[in-house]
C-alpha positions as CSV (number, residue, x, y, z in Angstrom):
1,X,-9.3,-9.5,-22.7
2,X,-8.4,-7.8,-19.1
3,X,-11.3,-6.2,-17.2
4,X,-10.5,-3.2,-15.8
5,X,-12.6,-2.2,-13.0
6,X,-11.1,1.4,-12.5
7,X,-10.0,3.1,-15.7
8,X,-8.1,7.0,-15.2
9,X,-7.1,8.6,-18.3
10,X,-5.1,11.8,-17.7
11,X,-7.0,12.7,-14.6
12,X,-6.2,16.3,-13.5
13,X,-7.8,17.8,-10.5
14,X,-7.3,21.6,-9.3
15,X,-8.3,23.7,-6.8
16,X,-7.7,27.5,-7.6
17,X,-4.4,27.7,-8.7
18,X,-3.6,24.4,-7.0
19,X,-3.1,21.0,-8.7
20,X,-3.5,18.2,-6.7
21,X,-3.6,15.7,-9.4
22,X,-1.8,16.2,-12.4
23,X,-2.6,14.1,-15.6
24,X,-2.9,10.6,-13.8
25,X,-4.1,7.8,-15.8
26,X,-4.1,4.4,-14.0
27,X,-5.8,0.8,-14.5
28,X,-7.1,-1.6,-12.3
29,X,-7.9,-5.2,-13.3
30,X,-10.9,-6.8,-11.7
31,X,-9.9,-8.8,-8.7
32,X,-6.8,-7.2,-8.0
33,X,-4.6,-4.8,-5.7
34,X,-3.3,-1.6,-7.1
35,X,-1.1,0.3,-4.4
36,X,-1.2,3.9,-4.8
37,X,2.4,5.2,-3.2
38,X,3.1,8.7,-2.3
39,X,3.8,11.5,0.5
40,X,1.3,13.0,2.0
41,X,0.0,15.7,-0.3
42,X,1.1,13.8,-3.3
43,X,-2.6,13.9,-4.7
44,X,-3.6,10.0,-3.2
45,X,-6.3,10.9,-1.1
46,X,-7.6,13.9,-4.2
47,X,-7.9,10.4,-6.8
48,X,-9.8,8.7,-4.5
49,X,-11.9,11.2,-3.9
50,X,-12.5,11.8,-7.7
51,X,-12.9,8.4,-8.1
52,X,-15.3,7.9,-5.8
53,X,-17.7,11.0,-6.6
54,X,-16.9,13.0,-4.0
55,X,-14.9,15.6,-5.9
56,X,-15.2,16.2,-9.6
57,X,-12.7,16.1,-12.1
58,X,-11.3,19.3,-13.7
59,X,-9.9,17.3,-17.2
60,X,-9.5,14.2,-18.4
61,X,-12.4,11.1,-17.4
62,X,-12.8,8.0,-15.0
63,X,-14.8,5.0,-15.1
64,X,-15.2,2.6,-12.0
65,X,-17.0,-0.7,-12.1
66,X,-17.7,0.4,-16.1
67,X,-19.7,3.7,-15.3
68,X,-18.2,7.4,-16.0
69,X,-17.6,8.9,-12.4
70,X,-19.2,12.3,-13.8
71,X,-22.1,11.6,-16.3
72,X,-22.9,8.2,-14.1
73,X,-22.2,9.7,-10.5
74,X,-25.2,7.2,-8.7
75,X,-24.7,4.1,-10.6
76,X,-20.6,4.3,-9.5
77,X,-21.3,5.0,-5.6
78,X,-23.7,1.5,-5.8
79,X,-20.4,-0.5,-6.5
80,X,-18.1,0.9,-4.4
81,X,-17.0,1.0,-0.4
82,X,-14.7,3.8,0.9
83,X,-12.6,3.2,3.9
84,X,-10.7,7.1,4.9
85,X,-7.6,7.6,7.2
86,X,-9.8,7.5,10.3
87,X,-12.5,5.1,11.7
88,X,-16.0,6.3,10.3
89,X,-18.0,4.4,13.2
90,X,-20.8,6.0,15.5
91,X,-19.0,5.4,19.3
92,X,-22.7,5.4,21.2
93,X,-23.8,2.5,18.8
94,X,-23.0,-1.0,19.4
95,X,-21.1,-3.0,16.4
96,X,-24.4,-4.4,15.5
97,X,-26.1,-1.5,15.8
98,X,-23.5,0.9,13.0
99,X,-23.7,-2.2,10.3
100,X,-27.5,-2.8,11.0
101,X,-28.0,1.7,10.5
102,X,-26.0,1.6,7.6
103,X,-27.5,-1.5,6.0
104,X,-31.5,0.4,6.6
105,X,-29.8,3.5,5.4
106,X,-28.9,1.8,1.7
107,X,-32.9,-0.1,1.5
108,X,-32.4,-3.3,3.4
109,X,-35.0,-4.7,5.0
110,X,-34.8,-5.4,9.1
111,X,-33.9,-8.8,8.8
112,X,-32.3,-8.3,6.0
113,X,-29.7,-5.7,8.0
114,X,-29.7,-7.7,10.2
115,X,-28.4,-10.3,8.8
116,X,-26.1,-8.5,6.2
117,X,-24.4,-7.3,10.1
118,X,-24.4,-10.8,11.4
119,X,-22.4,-12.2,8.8
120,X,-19.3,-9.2,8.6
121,X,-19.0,-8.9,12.3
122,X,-18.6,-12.7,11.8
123,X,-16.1,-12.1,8.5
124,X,-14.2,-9.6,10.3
125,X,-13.6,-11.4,13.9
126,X,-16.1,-9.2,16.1
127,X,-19.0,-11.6,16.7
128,X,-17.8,-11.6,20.6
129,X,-18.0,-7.6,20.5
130,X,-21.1,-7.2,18.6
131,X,-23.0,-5.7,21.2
132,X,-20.7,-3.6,22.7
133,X,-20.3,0.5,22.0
134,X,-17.9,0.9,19.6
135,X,-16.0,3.4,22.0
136,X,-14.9,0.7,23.9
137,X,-13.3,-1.3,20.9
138,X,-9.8,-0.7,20.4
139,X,-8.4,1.4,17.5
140,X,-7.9,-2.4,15.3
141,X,-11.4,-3.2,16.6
142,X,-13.1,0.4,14.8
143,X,-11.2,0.1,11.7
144,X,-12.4,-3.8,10.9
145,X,-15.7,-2.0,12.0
146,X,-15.3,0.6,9.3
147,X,-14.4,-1.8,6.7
148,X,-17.1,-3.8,7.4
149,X,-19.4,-0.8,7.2
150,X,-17.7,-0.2,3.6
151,X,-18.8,-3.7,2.4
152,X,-22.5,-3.9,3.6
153,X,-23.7,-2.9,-0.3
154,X,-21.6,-5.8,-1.6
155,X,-19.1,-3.7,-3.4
156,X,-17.7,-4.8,-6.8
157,X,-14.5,-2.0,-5.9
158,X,-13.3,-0.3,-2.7
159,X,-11.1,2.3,-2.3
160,X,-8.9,1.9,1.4
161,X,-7.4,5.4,1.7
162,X,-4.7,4.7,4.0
163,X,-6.7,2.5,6.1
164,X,-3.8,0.8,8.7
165,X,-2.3,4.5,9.9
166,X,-1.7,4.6,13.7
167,X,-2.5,0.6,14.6
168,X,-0.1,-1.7,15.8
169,X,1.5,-4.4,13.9
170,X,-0.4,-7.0,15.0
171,X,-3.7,-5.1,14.2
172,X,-2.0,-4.5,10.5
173,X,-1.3,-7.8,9.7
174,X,-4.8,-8.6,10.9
175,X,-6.4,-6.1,8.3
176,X,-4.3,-7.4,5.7
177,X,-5.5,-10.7,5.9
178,X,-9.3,-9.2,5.5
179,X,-8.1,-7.6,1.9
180,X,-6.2,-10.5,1.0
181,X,-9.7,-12.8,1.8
182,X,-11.7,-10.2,-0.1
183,X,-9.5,-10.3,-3.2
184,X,-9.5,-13.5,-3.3
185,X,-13.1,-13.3,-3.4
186,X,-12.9,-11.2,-6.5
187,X,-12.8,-7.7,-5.2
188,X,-10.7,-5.4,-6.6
189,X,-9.0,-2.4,-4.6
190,X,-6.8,0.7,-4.6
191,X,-5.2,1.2,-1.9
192,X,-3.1,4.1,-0.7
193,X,-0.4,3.7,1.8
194,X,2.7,5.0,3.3
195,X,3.8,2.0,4.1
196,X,6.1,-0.1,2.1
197,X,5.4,-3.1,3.1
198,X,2.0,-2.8,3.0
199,X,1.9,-2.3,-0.6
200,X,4.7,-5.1,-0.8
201,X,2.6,-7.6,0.6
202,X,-0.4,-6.6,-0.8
203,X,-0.3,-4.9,-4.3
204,X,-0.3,-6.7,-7.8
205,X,0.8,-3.5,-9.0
206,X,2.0,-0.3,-7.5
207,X,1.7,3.4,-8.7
208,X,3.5,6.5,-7.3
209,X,2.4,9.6,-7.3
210,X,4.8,12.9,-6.5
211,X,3.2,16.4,-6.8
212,X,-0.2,14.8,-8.5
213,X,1.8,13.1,-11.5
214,X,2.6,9.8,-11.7
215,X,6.6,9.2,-11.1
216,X,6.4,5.3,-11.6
217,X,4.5,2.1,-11.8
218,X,4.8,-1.6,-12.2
219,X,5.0,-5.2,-10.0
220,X,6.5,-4.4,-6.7
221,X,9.8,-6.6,-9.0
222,X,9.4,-4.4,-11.2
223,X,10.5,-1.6,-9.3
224,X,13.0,-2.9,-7.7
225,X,14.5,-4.1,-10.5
226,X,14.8,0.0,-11.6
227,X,16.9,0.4,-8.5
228,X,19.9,-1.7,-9.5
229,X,21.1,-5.1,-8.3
230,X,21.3,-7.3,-5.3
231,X,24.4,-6.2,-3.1
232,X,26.7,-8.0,-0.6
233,X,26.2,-6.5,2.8
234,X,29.1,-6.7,5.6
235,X,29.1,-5.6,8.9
236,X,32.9,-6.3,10.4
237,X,33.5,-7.4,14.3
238,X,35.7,-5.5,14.4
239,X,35.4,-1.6,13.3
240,X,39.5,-0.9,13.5
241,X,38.8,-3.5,10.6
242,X,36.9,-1.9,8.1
243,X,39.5,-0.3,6.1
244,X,41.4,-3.2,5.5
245,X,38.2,-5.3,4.4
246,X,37.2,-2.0,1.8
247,X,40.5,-2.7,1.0
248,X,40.0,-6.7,0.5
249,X,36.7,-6.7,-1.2
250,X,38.3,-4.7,-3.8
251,X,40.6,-6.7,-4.6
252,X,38.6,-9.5,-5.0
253,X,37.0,-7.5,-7.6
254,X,34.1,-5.9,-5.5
255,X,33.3,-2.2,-5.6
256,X,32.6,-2.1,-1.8
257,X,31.1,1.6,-0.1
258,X,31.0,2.2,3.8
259,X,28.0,3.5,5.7
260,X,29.4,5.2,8.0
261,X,26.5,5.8,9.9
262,X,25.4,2.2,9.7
263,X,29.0,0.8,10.3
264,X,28.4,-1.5,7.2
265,X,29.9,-1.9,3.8
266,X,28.2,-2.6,0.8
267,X,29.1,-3.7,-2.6
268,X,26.4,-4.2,-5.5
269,X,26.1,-8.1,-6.7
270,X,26.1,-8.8,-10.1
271,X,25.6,-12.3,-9.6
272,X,24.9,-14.8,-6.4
273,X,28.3,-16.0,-6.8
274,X,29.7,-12.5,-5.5
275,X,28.6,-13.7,-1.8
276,X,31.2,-16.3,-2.1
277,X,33.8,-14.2,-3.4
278,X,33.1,-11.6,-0.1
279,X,33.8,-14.7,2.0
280,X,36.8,-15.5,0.8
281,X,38.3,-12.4,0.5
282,X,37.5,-11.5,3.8
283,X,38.9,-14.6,5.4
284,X,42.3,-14.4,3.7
285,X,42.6,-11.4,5.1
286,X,41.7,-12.8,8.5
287,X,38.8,-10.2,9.2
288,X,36.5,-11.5,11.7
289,X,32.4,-10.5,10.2
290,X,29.8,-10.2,12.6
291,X,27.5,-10.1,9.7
292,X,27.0,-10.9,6.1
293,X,24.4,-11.6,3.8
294,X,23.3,-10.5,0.1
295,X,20.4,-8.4,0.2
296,X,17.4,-7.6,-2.5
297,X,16.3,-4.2,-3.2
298,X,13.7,-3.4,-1.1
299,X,10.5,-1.0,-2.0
300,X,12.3,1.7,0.5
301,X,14.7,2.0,-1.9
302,X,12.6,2.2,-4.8
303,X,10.5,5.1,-2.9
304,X,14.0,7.0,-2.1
305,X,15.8,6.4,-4.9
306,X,12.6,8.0,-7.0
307,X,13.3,10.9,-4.5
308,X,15.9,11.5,-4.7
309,X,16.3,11.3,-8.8
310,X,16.4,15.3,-9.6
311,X,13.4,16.9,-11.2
312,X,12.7,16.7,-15.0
């Protein structure tokens, strides 16, 4: 039987006459990656902060790590770590210093802060910057620092609330590979993001959220299978071309549409074998292709397609 590590069943959260979340319910098995997808004011930020004690909920009920988020408020913030949208890290304190304050803060002993701090600065690459001020660490630097602070209580869950916003790629991908390790390791996470390929790479499952209501979920697959096919994509040499090669996939039994704005035609693929068929037609009809290739759907165009689709 699955273990579910975050239960949510028909959440709603208000404020005044304001509904942030709307009737959410969502599960997370232990030891995995749920991606929480949305614009911003979609209600993300609002579950997490219901989730994790800091707001309460207005209707339904929540359990995290097995203990109701209302009736069990103490026993839910001892399992988790919370990671916001911007670096919680004391600048005049050294790395050492933050982990070692924090560690005191939850009952550790001195040497046992101590060494709790020892071992994520080492976990999270920033045993060379230990004793430098956290001001002087570079935006990457402060939010490893701040997820390190998140896991000094051993959390069983941790909520990362858009935690890559504003670094660079590199300093993404390194972040990434922290939550991959830490899954691994059997913690489980929600995640919110705005990036798709965040949630691609990362998330077993993914859940949207538009307006505080839940618009889809499923396996990053999943989604894009509700999108539609795989499609032939063609980019011509030659742009004098492109109405002859419209004119030559079709014929070949394609149902080729030009961007215009891209310069490129595409044509859904109902099977692998459709590439083929592009080639040829375009070749007998002597059109020159600068490029060609059959594409999958992506998560951007799950997240536009489900913006596009017109309200219920």
């Amino acid at each position: 039987m699955t273990e579910y590590m975050i239960e949510v069943d028909e959440v709603s959260k208000t404020f005044g006459e304001v509904t942030a979340v709307d009737g959410v319910s969502l599960y997370v098995p232990r030891g995995t990656v749920t991606g929480l997808l949305g614009h911003n004011g979609a209600g993300k930020t609002t579950l997490v902060n219901v989730l994790s004690t800091v707001l309460p909920v207005t209707s339904g009920s929540a359990k995290v790590a097995g203990f109701d988020v209302t009736a069990q408020a103490a026993e839910v913030r001892r399992r988790i770590g919370l990671t916001g949208q911007f670096a919680a890290v004391d600048e005049l304190l050294t790395g050492h210093e933050n982990l070692v304050l924090i560690a005191r803060l939850l009952g550790a002993s001195g040497k046992e802060a101590r060494q709790r701090a020892d071992e994520l600065l080492e976990i999270f690459d920033l045993t060379d910057a230990a004793h430098r001020k956290a001001k002087t660490y570079s935006g990457g630097m402060k939010r490893r620092l701040d997820l390190a602070s998140s896991l000094i209580g051993h959390p069983q869950v941790i909520f990362l609330d858009e935690p890559t916003t504003g670094l660079d790629p590199i300093a993404r991908t390194g972040l990434w590979e922290v939550v991959e390790n830490l899954v691994a390791d059997g913690t489980t996470v929600l995640l919110t993001t705005q990036y798709l390929d965040e949630a691609d790479r990362l998330a077993d499952s993914i859940t949207v959220l538009s307006e505080g209501s839940v618009v889809a979920s499923g396996t990053a697959a999943e989604l894009k299978a509700q999108v539609g096919s795989r499609t032939v994509a063609v980019k011509v040499a030659d742009r004098g071309d492109t109405r002859l090669a419209l004119l030559a996939l079709t014929e070949a039994g394609l149902h080729p549409v030009h961007d215009e704005e891209r310069h490129t035609i595409s044509a859904p693929a109902t099977a692998s074998t459709d590439l083929a068929v592009a080639v040829r037609a375009l070749d007998a009809a002597h059109i020159e292709v600068a490029e060609l290739a059959l594409t999958e759907p992506t998560l951007d165009d799950v997240y536009l397609n489900l913006n596009a689709a017109p309200a219920a």
